[in-house]
ROKOL-816997 format. One record per residue (C-alpha): residue number from 1; chain; x, y, z. Coordinates in steps of 0.02 Angstrom, whole numbers, m for minus. Example, Ala and Ser with C-alpha at 12.3 -4.5 7.8 and 13.67 -1.06 7.14 Angstrom:
// residues 2
@i: 1 ch: A u: 615 v: m225 w: 390
@i: 2 ch: A u: 684 v: m53 w: 357
// end
This chain:
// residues 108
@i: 1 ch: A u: 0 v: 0 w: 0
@i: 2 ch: A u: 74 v: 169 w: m53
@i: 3 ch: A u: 87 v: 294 w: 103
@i: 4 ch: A u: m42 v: 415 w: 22
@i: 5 ch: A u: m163 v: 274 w: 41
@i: 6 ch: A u: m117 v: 209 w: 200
@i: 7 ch: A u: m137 v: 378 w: 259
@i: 8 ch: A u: m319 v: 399 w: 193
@i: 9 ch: A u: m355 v: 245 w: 263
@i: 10 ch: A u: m296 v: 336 w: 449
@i: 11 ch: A u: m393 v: 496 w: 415
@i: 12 ch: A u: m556 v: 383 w: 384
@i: 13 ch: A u: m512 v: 290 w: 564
@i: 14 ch: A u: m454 v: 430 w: 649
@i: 15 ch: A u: m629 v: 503 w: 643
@i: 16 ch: A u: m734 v: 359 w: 658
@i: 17 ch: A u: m650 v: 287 w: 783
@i: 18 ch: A u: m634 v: 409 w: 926
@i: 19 ch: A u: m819 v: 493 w: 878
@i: 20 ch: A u: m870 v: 314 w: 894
@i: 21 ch: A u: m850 v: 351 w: 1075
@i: 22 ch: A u: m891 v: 541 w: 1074
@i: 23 ch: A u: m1055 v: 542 w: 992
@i: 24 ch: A u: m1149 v: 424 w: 1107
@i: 25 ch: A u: m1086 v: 530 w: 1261
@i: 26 ch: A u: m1111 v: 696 w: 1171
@i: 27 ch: A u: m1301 v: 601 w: 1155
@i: 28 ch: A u: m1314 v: 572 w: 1327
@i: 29 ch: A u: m1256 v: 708 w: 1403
@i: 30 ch: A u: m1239 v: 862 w: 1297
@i: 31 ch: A u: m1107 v: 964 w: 1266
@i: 32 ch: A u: m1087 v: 993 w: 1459
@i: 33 ch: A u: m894 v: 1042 w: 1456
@i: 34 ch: A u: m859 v: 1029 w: 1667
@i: 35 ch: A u: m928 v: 859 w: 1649
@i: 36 ch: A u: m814 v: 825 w: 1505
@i: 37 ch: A u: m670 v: 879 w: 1581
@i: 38 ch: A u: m701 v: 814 w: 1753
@i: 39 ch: A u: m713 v: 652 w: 1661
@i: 40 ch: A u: m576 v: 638 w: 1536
@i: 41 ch: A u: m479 v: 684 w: 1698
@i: 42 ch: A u: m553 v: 578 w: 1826
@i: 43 ch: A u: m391 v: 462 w: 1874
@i: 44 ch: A u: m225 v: 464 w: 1819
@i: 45 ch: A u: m227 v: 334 w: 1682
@i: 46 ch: A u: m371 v: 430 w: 1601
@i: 47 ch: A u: m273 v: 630 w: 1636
@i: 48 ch: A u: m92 v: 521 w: 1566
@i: 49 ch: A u: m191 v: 503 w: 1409
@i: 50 ch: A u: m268 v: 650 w: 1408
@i: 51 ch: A u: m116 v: 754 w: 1414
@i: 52 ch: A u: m14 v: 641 w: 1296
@i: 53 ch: A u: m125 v: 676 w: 1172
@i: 54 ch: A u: m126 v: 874 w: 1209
@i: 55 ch: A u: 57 v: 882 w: 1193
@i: 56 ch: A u: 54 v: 746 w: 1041
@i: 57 ch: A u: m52 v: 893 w: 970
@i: 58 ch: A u: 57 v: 1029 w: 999
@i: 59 ch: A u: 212 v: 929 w: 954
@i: 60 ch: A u: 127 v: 899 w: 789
@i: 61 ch: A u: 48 v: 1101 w: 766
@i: 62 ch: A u: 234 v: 1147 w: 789
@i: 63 ch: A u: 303 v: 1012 w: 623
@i: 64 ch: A u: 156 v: 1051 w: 528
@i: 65 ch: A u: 228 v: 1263 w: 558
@i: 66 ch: A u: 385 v: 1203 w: 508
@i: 67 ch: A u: 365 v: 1091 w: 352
@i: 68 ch: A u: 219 v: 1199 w: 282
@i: 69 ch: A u: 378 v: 1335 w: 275
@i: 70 ch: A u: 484 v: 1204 w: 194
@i: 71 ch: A u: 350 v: 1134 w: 74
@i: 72 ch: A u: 214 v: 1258 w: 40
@i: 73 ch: A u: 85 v: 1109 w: 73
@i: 74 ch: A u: m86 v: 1167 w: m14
@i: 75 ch: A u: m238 v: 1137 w: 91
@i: 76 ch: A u: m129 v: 1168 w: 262
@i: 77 ch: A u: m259 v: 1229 w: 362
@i: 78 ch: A u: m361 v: 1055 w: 346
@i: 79 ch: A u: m265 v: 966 w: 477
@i: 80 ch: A u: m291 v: 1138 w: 580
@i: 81 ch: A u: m475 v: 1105 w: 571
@i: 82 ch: A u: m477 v: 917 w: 589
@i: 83 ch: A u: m356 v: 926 w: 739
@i: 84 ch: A u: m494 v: 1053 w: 818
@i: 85 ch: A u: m645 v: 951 w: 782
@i: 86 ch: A u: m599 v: 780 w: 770
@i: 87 ch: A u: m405 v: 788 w: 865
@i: 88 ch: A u: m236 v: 713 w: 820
@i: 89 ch: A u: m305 v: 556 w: 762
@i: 90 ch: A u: m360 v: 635 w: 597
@i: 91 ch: A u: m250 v: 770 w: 569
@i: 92 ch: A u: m73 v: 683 w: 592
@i: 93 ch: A u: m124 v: 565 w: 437
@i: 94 ch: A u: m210 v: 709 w: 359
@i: 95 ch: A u: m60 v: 809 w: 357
@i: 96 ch: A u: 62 v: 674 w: 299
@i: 97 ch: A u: m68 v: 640 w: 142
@i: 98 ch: A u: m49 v: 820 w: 113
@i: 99 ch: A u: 114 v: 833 w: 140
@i: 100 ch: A u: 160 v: 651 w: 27
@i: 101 ch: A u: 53 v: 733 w: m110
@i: 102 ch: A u: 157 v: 891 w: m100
@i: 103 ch: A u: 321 v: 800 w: m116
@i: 104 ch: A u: 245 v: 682 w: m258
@i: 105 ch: A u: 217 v: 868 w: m346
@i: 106 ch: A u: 31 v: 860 w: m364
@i: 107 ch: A u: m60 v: 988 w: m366
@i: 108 ch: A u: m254 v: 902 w: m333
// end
């Protein structure tokens, strides 16, 4: 499998897969945000993932800065918006399609 499609393949997971999750407790319970929090933090195991993926996500805003200087990536700001709605789990792979398709020299 070429990377481009292996990478597709992630984007299409990393959404489904963690709204899998979100959606039924967004359905439940609303978007009540102290509740969220108080629960994505609730014991240590849950707060050590928690803040592995915040810093996974600012680890990857920072390379996306630095190789959208390098390659001029076209569409840059989609992994922006899927890291804020969806999180890292769709915009790493979204960025590395992007950023595959920019050193393959397309343009679509």
């Amino acid at each position: 499998m070429k990377p481009k499609s292996l990478y597709l393949v992630l984007c299409v997971l990393g959404t489904i897969v963690p709204y899998w999750q979100f959606v039924p407790w967004v359905a439940a319970n609303g978007l009540h945000l102290p509740m969220f929090f108080q629960q994505m933090l609730a014991n240590r195991i849950s707060a050590f993932f928690a803040m592995d993926v915040f810093l996974s996500a600012v680890a990857m805003v920072a390379f996306m800065r630095i190789e959208q200087g390098r390659l001029r990536i076209r569409g840059r700001w989609l992994p922006l918006l899927g890291l804020l709605t969806v999180g890292v789990s769709l915009a790493l792979p979204l960025f590395l399609y992007l950023r595959e398709r920019g050193l393959e020299g397309e343009e679509n």
